[in-house]
C-alpha positions, 0 to 999 in steps of 0.5 A: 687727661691724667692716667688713674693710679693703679690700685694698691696690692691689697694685703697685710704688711708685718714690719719688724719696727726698728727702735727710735721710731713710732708707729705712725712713723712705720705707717707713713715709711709704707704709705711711701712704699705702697703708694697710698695713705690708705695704711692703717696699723692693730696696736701700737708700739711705743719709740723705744720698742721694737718687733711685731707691728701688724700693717693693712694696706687698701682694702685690707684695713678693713680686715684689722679691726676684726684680728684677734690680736689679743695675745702677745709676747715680748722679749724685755729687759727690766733693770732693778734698782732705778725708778723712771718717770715713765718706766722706762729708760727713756724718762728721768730717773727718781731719787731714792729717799734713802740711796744708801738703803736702796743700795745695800737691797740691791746688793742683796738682791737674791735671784729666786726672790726677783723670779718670786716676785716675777712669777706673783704677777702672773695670772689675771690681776688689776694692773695701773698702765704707766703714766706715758701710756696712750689711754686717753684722760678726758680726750687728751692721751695720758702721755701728752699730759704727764709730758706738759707737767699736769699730774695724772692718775690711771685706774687700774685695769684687768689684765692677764699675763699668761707666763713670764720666763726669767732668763737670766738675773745679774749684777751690771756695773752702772755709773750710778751704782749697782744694779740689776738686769733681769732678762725676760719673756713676758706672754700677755692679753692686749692692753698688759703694760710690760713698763708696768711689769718692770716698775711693779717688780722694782716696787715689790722688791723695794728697789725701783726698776724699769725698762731698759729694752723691750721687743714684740716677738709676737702678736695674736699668729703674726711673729717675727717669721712673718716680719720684714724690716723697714730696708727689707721692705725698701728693696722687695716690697712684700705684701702678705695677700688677704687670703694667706693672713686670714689662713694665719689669723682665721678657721677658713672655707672654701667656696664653690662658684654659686656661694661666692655669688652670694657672698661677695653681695653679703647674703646668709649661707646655710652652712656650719661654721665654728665661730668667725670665719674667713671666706675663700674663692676657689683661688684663695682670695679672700672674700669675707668674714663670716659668722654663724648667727640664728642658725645661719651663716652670716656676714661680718664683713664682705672685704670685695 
């Protein structure tokens, strides 16, 4: 008889995900390493990107879902004077129809006019998501169709960018010409498009641009502190354990031995909470996540 597979240490994973992979790609280099396919992931990052992606391995996926993760931060380069096809360095890049007069207004170019520009995107505004986004256009991912040459049109969609911090602004040699590279950290609402930010720029500007390099520093309390890299990971596997992410992600209580009772089979708790909280054992695992509704505590999600 084959001996049982030992269960996986439950927990949070935060990767630090190198370029030229995909999420999926980070999901299945853990599944390899804990042992399991039961690894889900909050959020996306495309191929090119890299930084912050936010892993649930065992019973912790259930804990995914209810993170707030609805802040982000990145670290991009937009470079001005080129259109994409996707945005981005990695698509092809659109013809200007007149290159000479594109040309001249990417020599003059004036730095406070490119953090003018920068600085009128921020705040609450409709933005259109790239084309090669993952949004789905009747089932199929907008990506998928622009990539088997079906022409796709996205609604724009409210977004929030808190901040943008220019940098730096200067002239780079390329091999078709002059161009720009405005360097920048962006603090945005989930669903904001930093591809978007670069070809919006270009378009204000008259010039063109995209993206030539983009890196997640942070999403909701998970940063880069609290990230590995995938060969960090290879040589010590480091879970972060239910209990320490909902520290990070959540208000938490600690409860004595006859509430814990009633929690780990989901009963209301007469106690005070301010909004969703998580639920400790006196040994700091994690119990659940609880919410205050008719004037009760009450469960959102028992995670034992």
């Amino acid at each position: 008889m084959s001996t049982p597979r030992p269960e996986p240490v439950p927990g949070l994973v935060v990767v630090d995900k190198p370029g030229g992979m995909t999420s999926h790609d980070v999901v299945s280099r853990v599944r390899r390493l804990a042992g399991t396919r039961k690894v889900g992931h909050a959020g996306t990052l495309d191929p090119m990107a890299t930084g912050v992606l936010v892993l649930g391995v065992g019973r912790a996926t259930r804990l995914l879902g209810h993170l707030v993760l609805t802040e982000k931060t990145y670290e991009a380069t937009i470079r001005l004077g080129a259109a994409t096809t996707t945005d981005d360095a990695e698509g092809e890049a659109v013809p200007a129809e007149d290159p000479a007069a594109r040309a001249a207004a990417v020599a003059a170019l004036d730095p406070e006019r490119v953090r003018a520009a920068l600085a009128a995107q921020v705040g609450e505004r409709d933005q259109v998501p790239s084309t090669v986004s993952a949004i789905k256009v009747d089932g199929r991912r907008a990506h998928a169709r622009v990539r088997a040459g079906e022409e796709v049109v996205l609604e724009p969609r409210r977004v929030t960018i808190h901040a943008i911090d220019v940098h730096d602004v200067a002239a780079v040699a390329a091999p078709e010409g002059a161009r720009v590279d405005v360097v920048v950290t962006v603090r945005c609402s989930s669903g904001t498009y930093v591809r978007a930010v670069a070809r919006d720029l270009g378009d204000d500007l008259g010039v063109g641009g995209h993206l030539t390099a983009l890196r997640r520093t942070r999403v909701g309390p998970f940063g880069l502190a609290e990230a590995r890299t995938l060969e960090e990971l290879t040589e010590t596997y480091d879970v972060l354990a239910p209990g320490d992410a909902a520290r990070l992600a959540f208000p938490v209580l600690e409860l004595g031995e006859d509430a814990e009772r009633d929690v780990r089979v989901g009963r209301p708790l007469d106690v005070q909470l301010d909004g969703l909280t998580a639920l400790l054992d006196a040994a700091g695992g994690l119990l659940a996540l609880y919410e205050p509704r008719e004037g009760r505590a009450r469960p959102v999600a028992v995670l034992v």
